[in-house]
N, C-alpha and C positions, 0 to 999 in steps of 0.2 A: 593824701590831700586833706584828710579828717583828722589826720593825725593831731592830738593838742590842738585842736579847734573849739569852740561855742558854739552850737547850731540851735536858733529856736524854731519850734514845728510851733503855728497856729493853729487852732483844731486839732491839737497833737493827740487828743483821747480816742481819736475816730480809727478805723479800721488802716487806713493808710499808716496814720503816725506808729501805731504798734507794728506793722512789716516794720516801714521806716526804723525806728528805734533797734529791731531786731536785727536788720541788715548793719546798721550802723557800727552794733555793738561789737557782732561776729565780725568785722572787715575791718575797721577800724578801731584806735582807740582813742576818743574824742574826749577833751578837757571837760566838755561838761554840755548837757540834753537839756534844753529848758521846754517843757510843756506848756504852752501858753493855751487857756479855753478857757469858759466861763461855767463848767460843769462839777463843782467840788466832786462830788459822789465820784464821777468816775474818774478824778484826777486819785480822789483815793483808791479806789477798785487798781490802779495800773501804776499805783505808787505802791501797793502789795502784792502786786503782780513782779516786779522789777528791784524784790526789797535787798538783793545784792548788790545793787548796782546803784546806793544810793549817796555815795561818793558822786557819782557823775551825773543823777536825773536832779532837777530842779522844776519843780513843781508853780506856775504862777496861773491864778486865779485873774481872770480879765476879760475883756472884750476889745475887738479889731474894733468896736466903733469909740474905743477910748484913746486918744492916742497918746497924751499923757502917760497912760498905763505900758501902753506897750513901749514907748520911750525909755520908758525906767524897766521893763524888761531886758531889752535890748542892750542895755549897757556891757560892755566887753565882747559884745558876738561876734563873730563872724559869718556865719553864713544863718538866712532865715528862707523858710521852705514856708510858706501860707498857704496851707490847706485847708481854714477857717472859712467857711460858706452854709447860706442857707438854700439846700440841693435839691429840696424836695420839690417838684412842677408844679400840684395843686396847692402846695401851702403860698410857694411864691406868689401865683394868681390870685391868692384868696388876701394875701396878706403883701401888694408891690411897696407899700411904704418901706416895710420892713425889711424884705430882701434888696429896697434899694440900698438900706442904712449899711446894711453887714455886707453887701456885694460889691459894691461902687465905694460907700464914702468908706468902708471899711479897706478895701483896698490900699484907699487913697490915705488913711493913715496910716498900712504898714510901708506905704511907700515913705512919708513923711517921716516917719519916727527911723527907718534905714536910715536915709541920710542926713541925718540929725545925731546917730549914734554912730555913724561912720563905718554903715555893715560892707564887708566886700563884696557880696552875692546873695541875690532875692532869686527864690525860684519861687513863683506861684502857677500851681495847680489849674489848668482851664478843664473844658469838657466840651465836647463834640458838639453839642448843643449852642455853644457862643457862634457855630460856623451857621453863617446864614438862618440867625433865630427866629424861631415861629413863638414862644414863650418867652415869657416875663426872668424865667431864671437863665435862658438863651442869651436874653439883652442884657441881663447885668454882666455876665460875664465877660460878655463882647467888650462892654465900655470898659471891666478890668482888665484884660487882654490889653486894649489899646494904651490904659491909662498905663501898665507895669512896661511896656514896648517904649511908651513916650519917656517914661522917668530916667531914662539913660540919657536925654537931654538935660538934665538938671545937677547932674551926680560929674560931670567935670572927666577928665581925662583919667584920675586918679581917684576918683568917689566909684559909689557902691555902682556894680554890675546887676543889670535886672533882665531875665526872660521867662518864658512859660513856658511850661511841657503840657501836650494836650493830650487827654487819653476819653474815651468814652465812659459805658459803666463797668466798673469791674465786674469779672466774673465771681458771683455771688455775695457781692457788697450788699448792706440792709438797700432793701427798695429796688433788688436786681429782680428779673423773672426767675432765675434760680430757686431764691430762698423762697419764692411764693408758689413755684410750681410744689417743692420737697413739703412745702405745709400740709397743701393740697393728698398729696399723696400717704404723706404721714397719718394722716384722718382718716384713710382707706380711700379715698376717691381715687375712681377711672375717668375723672373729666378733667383736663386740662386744657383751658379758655385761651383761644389765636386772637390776638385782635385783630391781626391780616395774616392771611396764609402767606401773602410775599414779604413779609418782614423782616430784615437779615441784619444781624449785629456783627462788630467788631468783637474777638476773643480778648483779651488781656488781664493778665492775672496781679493781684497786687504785688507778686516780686518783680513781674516784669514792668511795672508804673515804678518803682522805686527804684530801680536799677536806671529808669528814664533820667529821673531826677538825680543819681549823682550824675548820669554823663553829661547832664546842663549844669551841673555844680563844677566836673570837671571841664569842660568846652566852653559853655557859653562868655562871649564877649561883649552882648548887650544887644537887645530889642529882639532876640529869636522866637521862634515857637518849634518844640520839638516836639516829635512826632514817632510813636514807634512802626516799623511795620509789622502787623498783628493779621492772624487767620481770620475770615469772614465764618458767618456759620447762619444757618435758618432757623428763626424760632419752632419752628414744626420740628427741624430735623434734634433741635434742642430736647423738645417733648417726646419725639418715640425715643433719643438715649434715657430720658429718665423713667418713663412708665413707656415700656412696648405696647404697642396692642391700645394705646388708651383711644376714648374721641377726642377731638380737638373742635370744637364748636368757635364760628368765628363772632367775634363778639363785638370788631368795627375799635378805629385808634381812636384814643381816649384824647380828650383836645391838650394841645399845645404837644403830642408824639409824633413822629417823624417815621416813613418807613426802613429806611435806612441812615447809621450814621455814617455822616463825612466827618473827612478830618481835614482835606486842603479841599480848595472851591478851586474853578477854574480859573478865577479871576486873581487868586493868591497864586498860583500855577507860575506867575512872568518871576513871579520871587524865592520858588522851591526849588531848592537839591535834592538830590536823591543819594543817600548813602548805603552802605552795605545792609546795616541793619532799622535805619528812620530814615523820615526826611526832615528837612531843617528851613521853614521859610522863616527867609531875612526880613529883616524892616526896611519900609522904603521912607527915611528922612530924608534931608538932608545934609543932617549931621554923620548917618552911614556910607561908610568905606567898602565897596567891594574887596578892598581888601580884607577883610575883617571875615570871609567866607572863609569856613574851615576845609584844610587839604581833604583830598578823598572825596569828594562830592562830583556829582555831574549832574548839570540846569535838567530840569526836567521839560517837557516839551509844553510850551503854551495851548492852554486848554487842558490840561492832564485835572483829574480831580480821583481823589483817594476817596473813596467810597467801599462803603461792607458790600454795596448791591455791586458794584464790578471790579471788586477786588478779583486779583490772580491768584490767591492762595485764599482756600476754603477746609472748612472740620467737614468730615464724613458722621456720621450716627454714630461709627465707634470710636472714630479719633475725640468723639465728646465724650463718650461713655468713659473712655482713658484719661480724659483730662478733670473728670469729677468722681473719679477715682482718686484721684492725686491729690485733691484739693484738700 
């Protein structure tokens, strides 16, 4: 499907777009990688990270809230994966101007400058947090969620395809509990800080978010949210795999944190399938076709809600221990 294609990553410098890039490279052989961010330094850091492959990466200096700019990125693509976002909870709260600029209006111009360049397929990135947001970075997301879900109203029978794949935090992305527990312990510390002892995350590792995103590169037909199904885990049970024996002193959720993430709501529940390996909730327009539901699925029951707290499949202490081994 990548084969001799154009694909531009937003936020391509970030830890997603480098898997991305990688999975890309190994599986496909794609006409040409355009890295779109506003970050020189580290476009150069990963332009000599990639310097074989310089035939195929393209390098653009920009911002999602230019749209000019990304217009003129965009020329010949085909497929754009927008991962460009400002993620961080306290900075968004401190700073909502800003992450409305790059979350919403930035959205709204990779939406714009797609069908203005005539892209076939938008996949953008959401986060567990757009599902019933309690923070500032929860509500932009929401409104780009709904706005890249709507945009398939305006893109015509034959214009560009747009959905979203939703994944939580990766396992050990910057700003995960992972890389802040190993600091802690790096330093010699036996205390690693609970904020609730009941607090249970979704596992997902960044192959398995990019592997998300081609199969909405390959499947999607417009307005979906994809969904992988992923093992639940305890932050406690997080801490004894990395330091056994440590304390865990509870230290109360930090505002705008959540004890558990969802990923479908009960109320999205009348519009999810459930497949072998995700679920897939449709858009409810009117412009949407039940037919347009892909084979292999079956409705899931009204009221159903995908939750780390009552998820059916959980990590043990060592199925963690094993899996931050691998990492």
């Amino acid at each position: 499907m990548l084969n001799n294609k154009a694909i531009l990553i937003t936020g391509g410098t970030g830890s997603f777009g480098h898997h991305f890039v990688d999975y890309v490279l190994k599986h496909y052989q794609p006409a040409k990688i355009i890295i779109y961010s506003r970050d020189e330094y580290k476009q150069f850091v990963m332009n000599n990270e990639y310097g074989r492959y310089k035939d195929i990466l393209r390098f653009f200096i920009g911002d999602v809230r230019d749209e000019d700019r990304m217009q003129m990125a965009m020329r010949g693509v085909d497929y754009v994966i927008h991962a460009a976002a400002l993620k961080q909870v306290p900075a968004c709260e401190y700073n909502p101007n800003e992450a409305v600029k790059t979350n919403v209006m930035g959205a709204m111009n990779v939406i714009n400058a797609s069908l203005k360049a005539g892209v076939k397929k938008v996949i953008a990135l959401s986060t567990d947090k757009a599902v019933n947001p309690i923070n500032l970075y929860g509500g932009t997301k929401l409104v780009s969620d709904k706005l890249f879900a709507a945009a398939n109203a305006y893109s015509g029978g034959e214009g560009a395809v747009f959905a979203v794949v939703r994944y939580g935090n990766v396992a050990g992305s910057r700003g995960s509990v992972i890389p802040f527990f190993q600091k802690i312990i790096d330093e010699g510390g036996r205390e690693l800080p609970i904020t609730d002892y009941r607090m249970t995350r979704f596992w997902i590792s960044l192959e398995e978010g990019v592997r998300l995103v081609i199969k909405a590169l390959n499947d999607a037909r417009g307005g979906e949210t994809f969904i992988s199904k992923i093992p639940s885990f305890k932050i406690v049970d997080l801490a004894k795999a990395m330091l056994p024996e440590c304390s865990m002193p509870e230290v109360g959720i930090r505002e705008g944190e959540k004890l558990h993430e969802v990923m479908v709501t009960r109320e999205d529940s009348m519009h999810t399938y459930e497949y072998e390996k995700h679920y897939i909730v449709y858009p409810h327009y009117d412009w949407w076709s039940k037919k347009d539901v892909l084979p292999g699925g079956k409705k899931v029951e009204d009221g159903f809600e995908y939750s780390s707290g009552t998820n059916t499949e959980w990590l043990s202490i060592e199925d963690i221990r094993d899996l931050l081994r691998k990492r």
